[in-house]
C-alpha positions in Angstrom: -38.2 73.2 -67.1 -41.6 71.5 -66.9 -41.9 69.7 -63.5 -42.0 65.7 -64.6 -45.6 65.0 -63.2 -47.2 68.1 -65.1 -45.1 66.9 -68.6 -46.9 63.5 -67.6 -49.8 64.6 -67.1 -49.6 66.7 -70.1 -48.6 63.6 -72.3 -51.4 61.2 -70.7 -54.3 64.0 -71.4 -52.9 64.8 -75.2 -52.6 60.8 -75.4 -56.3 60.7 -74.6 -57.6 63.2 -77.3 -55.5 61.3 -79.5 -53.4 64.6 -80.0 -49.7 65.6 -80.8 -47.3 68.3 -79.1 -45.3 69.9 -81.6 -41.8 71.0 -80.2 -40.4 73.4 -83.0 -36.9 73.4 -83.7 -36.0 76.9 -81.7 -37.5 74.7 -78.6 -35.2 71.9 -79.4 -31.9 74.5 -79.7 -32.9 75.9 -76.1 -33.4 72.6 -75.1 -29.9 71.2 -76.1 -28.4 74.8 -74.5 -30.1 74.7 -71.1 -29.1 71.0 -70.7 -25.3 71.8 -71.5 -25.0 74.7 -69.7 -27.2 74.6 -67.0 -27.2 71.1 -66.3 -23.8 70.0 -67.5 -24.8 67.2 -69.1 -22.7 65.2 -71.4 -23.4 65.4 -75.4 -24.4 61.9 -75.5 -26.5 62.3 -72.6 -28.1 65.5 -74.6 -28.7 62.9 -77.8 -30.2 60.1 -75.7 -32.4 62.6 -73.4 -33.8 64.1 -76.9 -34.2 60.8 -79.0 -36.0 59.6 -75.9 -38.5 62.4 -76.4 -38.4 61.7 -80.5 -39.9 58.1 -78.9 -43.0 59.4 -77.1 -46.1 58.9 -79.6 -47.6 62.2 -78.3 -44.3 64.7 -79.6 -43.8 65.7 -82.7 -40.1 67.0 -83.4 -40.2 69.7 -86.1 -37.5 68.5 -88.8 -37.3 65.8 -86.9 -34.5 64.2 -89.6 -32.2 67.3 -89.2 -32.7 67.4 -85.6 -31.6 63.5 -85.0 -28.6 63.8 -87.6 -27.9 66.9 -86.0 -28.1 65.2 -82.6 -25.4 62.6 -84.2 -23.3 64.9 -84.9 -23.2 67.2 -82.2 -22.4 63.8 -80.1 -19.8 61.9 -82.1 -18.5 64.6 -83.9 -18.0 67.1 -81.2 -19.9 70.1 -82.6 -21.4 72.8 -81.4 -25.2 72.5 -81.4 -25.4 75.1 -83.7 -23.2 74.0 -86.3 -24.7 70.8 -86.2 -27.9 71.8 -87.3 -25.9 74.2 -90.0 -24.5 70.7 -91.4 -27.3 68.4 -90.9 -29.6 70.7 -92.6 -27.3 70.7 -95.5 -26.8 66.9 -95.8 -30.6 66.3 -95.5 -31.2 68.7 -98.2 -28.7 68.0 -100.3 -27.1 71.2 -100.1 -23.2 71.2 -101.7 -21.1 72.5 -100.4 -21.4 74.2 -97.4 -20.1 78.1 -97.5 -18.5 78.8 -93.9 -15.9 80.9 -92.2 -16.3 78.7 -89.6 -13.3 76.3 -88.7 -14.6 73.6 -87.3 -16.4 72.4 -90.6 -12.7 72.2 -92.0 -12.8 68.7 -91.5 -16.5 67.8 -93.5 -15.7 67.3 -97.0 -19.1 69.5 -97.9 -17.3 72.5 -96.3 -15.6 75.1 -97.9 -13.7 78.0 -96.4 -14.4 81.2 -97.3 
């Protein structure tokens, strides 16, 4: 991980040029899997950790709407990561229903087993 002064510094200088930091949505799905396996942290700590980034006026989430209702889910909803992205994705987008072999969608409505 980024050592917290050089991420400061990083966001003070971008601030100055009046710039943004994109983190792309592969970024924010390492992100989620380092903290939860590396550094055991709880979902909800996860969610709060990445919303608090979402807050910084320098960063830019990429599908930034997926990302925080995946974040939701993946916290209250006891999801994999993964998964969560797969059915925020398709709410956001409208997408019905949700194809899956997967049994943990058994319980969304928009999922149907294959």
């Amino acid at each position: 991980m980024i050592k917290r002064k050089n991420s400061r510094n990083l966001f003070r200088e971008t601030a100055s040029k009046k710039g943004l930091l994109l983190i792309p949505l592969i970024v924010v799905i390492e992100l989620v899997y380092v903290l939860e396996k590396i550094y055991r942290l709880s979902k909800v700590e996860i969610r709060e950790k990445i919303e608090g980034l979402e807050t910084l006026p320098v960063i830019e989430l990429e599908s930034e709407d997926e990302v925080l209702e995946a974040l939701r889910l993946y916290a209250e909803e006891d999801l994999k990561f993964g998964d969560a992205m797969i059915l925020a994705k398709a709410r956001i987008s409208g997408i019905k229903p949700v194809y899956t072999f997967d049994k943990d969608f058994k319980r969304f409505p928009e999922a149907n087993m294959m």
